[in-house]
C-alpha positions in Angstrom: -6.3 5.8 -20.1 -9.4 6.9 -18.0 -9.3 10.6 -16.6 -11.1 9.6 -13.7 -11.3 7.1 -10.8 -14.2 6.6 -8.4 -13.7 6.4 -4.7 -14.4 2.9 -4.8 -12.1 2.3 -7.6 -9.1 4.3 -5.8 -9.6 2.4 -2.7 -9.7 -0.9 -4.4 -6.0 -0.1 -6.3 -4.5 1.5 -2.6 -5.7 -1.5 -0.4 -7.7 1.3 1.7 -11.1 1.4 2.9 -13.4 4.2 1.5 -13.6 5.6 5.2 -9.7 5.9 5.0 -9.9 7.8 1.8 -13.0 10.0 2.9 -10.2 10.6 6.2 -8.1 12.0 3.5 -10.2 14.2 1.7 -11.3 15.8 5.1 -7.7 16.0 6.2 -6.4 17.6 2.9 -4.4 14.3 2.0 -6.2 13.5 -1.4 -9.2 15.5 -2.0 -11.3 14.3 -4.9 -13.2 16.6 -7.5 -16.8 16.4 -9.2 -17.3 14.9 -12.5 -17.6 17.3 -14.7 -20.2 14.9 -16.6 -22.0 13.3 -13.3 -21.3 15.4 -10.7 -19.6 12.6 -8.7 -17.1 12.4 -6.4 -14.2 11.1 -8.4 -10.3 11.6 -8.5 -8.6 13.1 -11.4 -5.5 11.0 -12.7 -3.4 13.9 -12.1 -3.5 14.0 -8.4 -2.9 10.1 -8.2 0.4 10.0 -9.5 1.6 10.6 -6.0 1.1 6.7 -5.6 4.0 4.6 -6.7 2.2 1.0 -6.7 -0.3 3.0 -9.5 2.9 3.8 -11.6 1.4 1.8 -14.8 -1.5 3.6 -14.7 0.3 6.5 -16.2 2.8 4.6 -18.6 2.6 6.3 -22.0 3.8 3.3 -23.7 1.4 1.0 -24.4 2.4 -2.5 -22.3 2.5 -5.7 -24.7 -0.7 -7.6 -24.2 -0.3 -10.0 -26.9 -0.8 -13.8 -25.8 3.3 -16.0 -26.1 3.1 -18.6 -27.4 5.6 -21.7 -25.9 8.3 -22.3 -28.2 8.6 -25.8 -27.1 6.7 -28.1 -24.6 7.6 -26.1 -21.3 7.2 -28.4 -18.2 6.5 -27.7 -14.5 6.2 -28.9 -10.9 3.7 -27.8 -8.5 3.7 -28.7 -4.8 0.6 -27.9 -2.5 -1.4 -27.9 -5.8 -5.2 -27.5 -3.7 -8.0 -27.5 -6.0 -5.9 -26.3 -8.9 -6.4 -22.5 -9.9 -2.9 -22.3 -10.2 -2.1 -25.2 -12.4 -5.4 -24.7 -14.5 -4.1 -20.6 -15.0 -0.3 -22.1 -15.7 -2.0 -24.9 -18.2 -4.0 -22.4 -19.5 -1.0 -19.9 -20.7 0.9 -23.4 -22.1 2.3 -24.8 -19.3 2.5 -28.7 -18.9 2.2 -30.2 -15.8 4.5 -33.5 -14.7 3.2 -33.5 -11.2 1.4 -32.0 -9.0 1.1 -33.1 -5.5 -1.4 -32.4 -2.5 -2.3 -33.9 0.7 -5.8 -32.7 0.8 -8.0 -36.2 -0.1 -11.0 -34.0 -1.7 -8.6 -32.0 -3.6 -6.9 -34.6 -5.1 -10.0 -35.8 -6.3 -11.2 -32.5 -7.9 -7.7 -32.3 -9.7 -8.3 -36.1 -10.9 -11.9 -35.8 -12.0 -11.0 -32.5 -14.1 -7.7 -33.5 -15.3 -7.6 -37.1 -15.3 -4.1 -37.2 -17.7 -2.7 -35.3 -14.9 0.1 -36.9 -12.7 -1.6 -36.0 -9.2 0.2 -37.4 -6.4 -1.7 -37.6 -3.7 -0.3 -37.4 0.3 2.8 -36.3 2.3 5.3 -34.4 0.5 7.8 -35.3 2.4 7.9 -39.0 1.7 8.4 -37.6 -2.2 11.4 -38.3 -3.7 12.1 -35.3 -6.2 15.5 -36.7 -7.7 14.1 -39.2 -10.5 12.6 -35.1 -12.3 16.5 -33.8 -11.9 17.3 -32.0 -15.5 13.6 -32.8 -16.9 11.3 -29.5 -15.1 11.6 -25.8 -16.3 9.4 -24.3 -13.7 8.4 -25.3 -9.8 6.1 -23.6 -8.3 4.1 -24.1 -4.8 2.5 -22.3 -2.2 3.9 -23.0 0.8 2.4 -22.2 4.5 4.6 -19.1 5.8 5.7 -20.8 9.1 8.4 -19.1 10.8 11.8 -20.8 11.3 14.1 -21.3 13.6 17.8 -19.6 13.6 20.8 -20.8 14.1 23.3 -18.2 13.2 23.3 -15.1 11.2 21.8 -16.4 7.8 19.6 -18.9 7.6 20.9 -21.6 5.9 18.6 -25.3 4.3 19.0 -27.3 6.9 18.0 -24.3 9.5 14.5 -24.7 7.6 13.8 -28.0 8.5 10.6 -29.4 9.7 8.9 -26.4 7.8 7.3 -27.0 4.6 9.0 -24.3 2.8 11.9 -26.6 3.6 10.1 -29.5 1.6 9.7 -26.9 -1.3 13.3 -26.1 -1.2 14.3 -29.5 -1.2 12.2 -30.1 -4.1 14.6 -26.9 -5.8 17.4 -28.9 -4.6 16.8 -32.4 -5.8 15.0 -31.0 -9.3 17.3 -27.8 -10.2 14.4 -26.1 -12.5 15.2 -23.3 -14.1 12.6 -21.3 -12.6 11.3 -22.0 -8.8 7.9 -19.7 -8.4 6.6 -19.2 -4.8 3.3 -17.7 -4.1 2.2 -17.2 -0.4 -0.2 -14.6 1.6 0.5 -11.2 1.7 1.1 -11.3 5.6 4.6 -13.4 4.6 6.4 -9.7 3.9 6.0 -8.8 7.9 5.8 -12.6 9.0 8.3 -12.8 12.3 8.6 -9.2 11.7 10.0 -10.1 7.9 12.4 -12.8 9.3 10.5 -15.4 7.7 10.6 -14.0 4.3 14.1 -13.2 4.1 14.9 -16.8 5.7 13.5 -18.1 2.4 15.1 -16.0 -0.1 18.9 -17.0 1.9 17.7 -20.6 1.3 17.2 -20.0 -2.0 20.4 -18.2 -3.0 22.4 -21.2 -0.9 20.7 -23.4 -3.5 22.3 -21.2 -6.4 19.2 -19.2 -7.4 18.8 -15.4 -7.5 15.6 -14.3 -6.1 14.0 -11.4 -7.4 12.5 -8.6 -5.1 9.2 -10.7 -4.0 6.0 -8.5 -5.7 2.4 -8.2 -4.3 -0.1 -8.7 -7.3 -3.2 -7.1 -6.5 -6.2 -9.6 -8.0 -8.2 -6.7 -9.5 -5.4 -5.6 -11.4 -5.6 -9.6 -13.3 -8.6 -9.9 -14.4 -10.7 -10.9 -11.2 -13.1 -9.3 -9.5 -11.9 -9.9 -6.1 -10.0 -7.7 -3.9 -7.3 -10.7 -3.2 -3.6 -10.2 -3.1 -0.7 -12.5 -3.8 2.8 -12.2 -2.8 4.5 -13.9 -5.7 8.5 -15.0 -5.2 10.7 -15.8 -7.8 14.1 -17.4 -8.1 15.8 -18.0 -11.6 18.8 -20.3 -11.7 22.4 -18.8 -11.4 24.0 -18.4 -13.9 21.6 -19.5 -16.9 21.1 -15.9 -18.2 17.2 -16.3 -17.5 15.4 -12.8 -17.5 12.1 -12.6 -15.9 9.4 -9.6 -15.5 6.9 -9.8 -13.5 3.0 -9.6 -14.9 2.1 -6.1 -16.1 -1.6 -5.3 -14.4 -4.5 -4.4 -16.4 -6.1 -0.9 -15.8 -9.5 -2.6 -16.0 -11.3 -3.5 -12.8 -14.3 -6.1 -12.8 -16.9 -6.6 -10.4 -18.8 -8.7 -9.2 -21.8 -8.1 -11.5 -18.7 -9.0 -14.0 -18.2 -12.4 -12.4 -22.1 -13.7 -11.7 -23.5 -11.9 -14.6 -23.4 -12.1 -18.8 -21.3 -10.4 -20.0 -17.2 -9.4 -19.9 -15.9 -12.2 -18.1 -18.4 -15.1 -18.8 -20.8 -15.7 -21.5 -23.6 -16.6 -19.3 -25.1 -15.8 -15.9 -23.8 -17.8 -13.3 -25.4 -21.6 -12.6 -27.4 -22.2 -10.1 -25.7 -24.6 -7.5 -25.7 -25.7 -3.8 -24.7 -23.5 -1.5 -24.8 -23.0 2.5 -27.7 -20.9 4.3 -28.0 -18.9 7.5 -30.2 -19.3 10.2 -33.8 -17.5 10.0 -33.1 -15.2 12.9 -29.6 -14.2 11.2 -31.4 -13.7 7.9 -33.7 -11.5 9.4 -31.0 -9.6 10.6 -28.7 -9.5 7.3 -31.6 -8.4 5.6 -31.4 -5.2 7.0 -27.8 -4.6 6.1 -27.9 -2.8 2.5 -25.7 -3.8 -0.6 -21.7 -2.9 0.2 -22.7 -2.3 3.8 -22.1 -4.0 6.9 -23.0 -4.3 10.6 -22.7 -0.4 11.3 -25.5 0.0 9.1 -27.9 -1.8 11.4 -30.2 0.1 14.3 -28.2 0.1 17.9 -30.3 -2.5 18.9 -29.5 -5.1 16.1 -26.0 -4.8 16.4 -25.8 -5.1 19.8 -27.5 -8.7 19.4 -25.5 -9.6 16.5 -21.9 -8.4 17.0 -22.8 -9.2 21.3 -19.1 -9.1 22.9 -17.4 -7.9 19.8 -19.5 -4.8 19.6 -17.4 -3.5 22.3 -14.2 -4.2 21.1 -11.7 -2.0 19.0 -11.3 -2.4 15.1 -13.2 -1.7 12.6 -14.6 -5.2 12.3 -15.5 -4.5 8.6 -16.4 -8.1 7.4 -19.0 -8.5 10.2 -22.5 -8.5 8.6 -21.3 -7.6 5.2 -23.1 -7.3 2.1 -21.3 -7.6 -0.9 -22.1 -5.0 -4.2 -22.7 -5.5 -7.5 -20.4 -2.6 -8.9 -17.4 -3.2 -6.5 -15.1 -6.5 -6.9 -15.7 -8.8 -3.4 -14.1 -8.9 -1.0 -10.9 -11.7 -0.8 -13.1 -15.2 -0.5 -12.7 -17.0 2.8 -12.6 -20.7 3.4 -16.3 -20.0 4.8 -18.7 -17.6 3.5 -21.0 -17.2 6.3 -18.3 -17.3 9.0 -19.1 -14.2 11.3 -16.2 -12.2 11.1 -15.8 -12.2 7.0 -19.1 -12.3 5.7 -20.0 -12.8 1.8 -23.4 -12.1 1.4 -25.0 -12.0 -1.8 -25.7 -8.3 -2.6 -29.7 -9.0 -3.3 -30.7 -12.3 -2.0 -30.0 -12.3 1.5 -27.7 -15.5 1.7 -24.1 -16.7 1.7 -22.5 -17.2 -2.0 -23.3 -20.4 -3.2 -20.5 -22.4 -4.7 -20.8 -22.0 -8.4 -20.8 -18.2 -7.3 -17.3 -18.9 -5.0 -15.4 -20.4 -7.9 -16.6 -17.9 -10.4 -15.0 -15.0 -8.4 -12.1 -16.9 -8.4 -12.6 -17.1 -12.2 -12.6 -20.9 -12.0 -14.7 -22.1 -15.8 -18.2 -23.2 -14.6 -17.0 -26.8 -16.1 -14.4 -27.2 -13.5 -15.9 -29.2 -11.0 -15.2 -29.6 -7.0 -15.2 -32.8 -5.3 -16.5 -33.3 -1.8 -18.9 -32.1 1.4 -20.3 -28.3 1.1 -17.5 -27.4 2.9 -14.5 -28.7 1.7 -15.6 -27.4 -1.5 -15.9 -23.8 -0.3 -12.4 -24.3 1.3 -10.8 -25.4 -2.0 -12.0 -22.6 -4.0 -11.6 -20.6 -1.0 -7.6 -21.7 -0.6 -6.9 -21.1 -4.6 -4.5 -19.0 -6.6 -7.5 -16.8 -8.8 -6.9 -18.9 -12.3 -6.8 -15.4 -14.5 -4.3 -14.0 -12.1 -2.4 -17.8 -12.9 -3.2 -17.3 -16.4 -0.9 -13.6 -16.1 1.6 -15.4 -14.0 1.6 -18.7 -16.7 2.0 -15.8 -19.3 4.8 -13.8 -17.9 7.0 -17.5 -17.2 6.6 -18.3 -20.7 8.0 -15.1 -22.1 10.9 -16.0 -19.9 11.5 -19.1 -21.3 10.9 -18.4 -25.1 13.6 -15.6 -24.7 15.9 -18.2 -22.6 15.3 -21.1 -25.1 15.8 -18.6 -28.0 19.0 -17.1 -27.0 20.4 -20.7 -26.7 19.6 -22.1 -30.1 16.5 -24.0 -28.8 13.8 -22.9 -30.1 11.6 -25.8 -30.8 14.2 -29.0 -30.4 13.0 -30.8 -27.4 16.5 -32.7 -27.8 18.2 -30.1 -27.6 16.6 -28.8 -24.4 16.6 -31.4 -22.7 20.9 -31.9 -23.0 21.4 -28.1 -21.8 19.4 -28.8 -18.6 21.7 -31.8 -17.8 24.3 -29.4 -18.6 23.1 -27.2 -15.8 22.2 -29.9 -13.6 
């Protein structure tokens, strides 16, 4: 365990900017100490313990990282599949995939051209009919849009939910009954319709016979990717089948982006060259005087006036306008556009956008996996995906699940076998 955190580093874990935690330290709320090495600015691990979401950092026991490994040929589901980070992280940790569906034409076509053994059905999913994988699927997962619902009495029941696709997701529950149903969404689903949305889901869920855990936030950094993304991940075992499911235990080791484009901990080689978009020559001129992990309030008066016109005089922080990614931080969550005004991903030395190769490498996509399509849709596929290390942790954490569920019941390796006690819980 490290004795010391950097300011960046402690921002990064809280989900605070550095000019929130420097507001601290001048208000007495968590003052940081010099290194006794350095003479930086750092906090001691004693004065962070005051933080419940960095409980693990602080666990004397040493957390289990050793790699399950499926005791029989674990299957799964996966609706709103995008460009596949998820299913590649799931595939990745042993997971087999039966189907996977998406209605994005470009998508499907990355997920074909990559995975061509794949069952990728392509198109509406509510012209699916989910009935003929009843008793044959351990795990569905999907990440549904978060669109809020409409009430008709005091707990929201399925049929409240319909014309939502969360409702298509549930019905897919319904008409499969996996053992496991895994939803992952955006972290603004916990105060969506003030939290109504949320709780909507999980009352669907438990109609359908499923007990939903306490949804967790998984901080990207704390996975293996050096992006500062967050997932809300939701999970609903079948009642009754004595399943027992923890959640991914995070790493204490944060990467960067250095780690993602560079040799070295995360890749074997420095990032390929590929196509990528490019700003305009006056709005290069003007990023180039924004310095690495800086952003439009480190241009003169003038310059920010032209650039940020209107919004200059606007509340907010407006932190992703003009913003210059670092080397030694993790970047920023990727957007479905990487020279869009408002959330800027600029290459920390060459004054530019990301360039693709560079997009799905922060999302720790292998620099085999290939993306089908125009410039754009590309960047919004990798843009749009589950971060395929933080998958591989999820994939990871399911199968433990399962190998204790299959184990307690006699199954351990008879595919015969497993496939009579989920009929029996059909």
């Amino acid at each position: 365990m490290k004795n010391f955190y950097s300011l960046t580093e402690v921002a990064d874990m809280l989900s605070v900017s550095k000019e929130t935690l420097r507001r601290w330290d001048n208000n007495g709320a968590l003052k940081p100490v010099r290194h006794p090495i350095n003479n930086y600015r750092v906090y001691p691990v004693s004065i962070l313990r005051k933080f419940e979401q960095l409980g693990f950092l602080f666990e004397e026991k040493k957390i289990e990282r050793s790699i399950p490994s499926p005791l029989s040929d674990y299957t799964m589901v996966e609706l709103f599949s995008g460009a596949g980070g998820l299913a590649l992280g799931l595939e990745k940790a042993g997971l087999n995939s039966i189907l996977l569906n998406e209605i994005d034409h470009n998508a499907c076509a990355t997920l074909k051209k990559n995975r061509p053994e794949w069952n990728v059905v392509e198109g509406d999913v509510t012209e699916i009919d989910f009935s003929p994988y009843k008793g044959k699927v351990d795990i569905l997962a999907g990440g549904f849009p978060c669109q809020a619902f409409s009430y008709a009495g005091k707990k929201l029941g399925f049929k409240d939910a319909r014309g939502t696709l969360f409702y298509e997701f549930a019905r897919a529950v319904k008409e499969i009954k996996p053992l496991i149903c895994v939803g992952e969404n955006v972290r603004g689903l916990l105060n969506h319709n003030d939290g109504k949305t949320l709780r909507g889901m999980i009352s669907i869920l438990d109609e359908l016979g499923y007990d939903v855990l306490p949804p967790q936030l998984l901080k990207a950094i704390f996975y293996r990717v050096p992006q500062k993304r967050e997932r809300l991940l939701i999970v609903g075992l079948r009642r009754g089948a004595g399943l027992k499911y923890q959640f991914p235990a995070p790493h204490t080791e944060v990467y960067t982006l250095k780690d993602a484009l560079k040799k070295g901990r995360l890749y074997n080689k420095d990032v390929p060259i590929s196509p990528g978009q490019a700003y305009s020559p006056r709005k290069k001129v003007i990023m180039q005087a924004v310095p690495p992990g800086g952003y439009w309030r480190d241009l003169s008066l003038k310059l920010q006036k032209e650039y940020m016109q209107k919004s200059f005089y606007l509340g907010g922080g407006k932190t992703g306008i003009a913003r210059r990614m670092h080397w030694d931080e993790p970047s920023l969550t990727l957007t479905c556009n990487p020279a869009q005004k408002q959330t800027e991903r600029c290459h920390p030395d060459e004054t530019r956008p990301f360039r693709v190769r560079e997009y799905a490498r922060i999302q720790t996509f292998p620099d085999d996996w290939q993306f089908v399509g125009s410039l754009s849709s590309q960047y919004k596929q990798i843009g749009n995906a589950v971060p395929v290390n933080m998958a591989i942790e999820i994939g990871y954490s399911l199968v433990r699940c399962l190998n204790a569920y299959y184990a307690a019941n006699n199954l351990r390796s008879s595919k015969i076998k497993k496939q009579v006690l989920l009929q029996a819980f059909a």
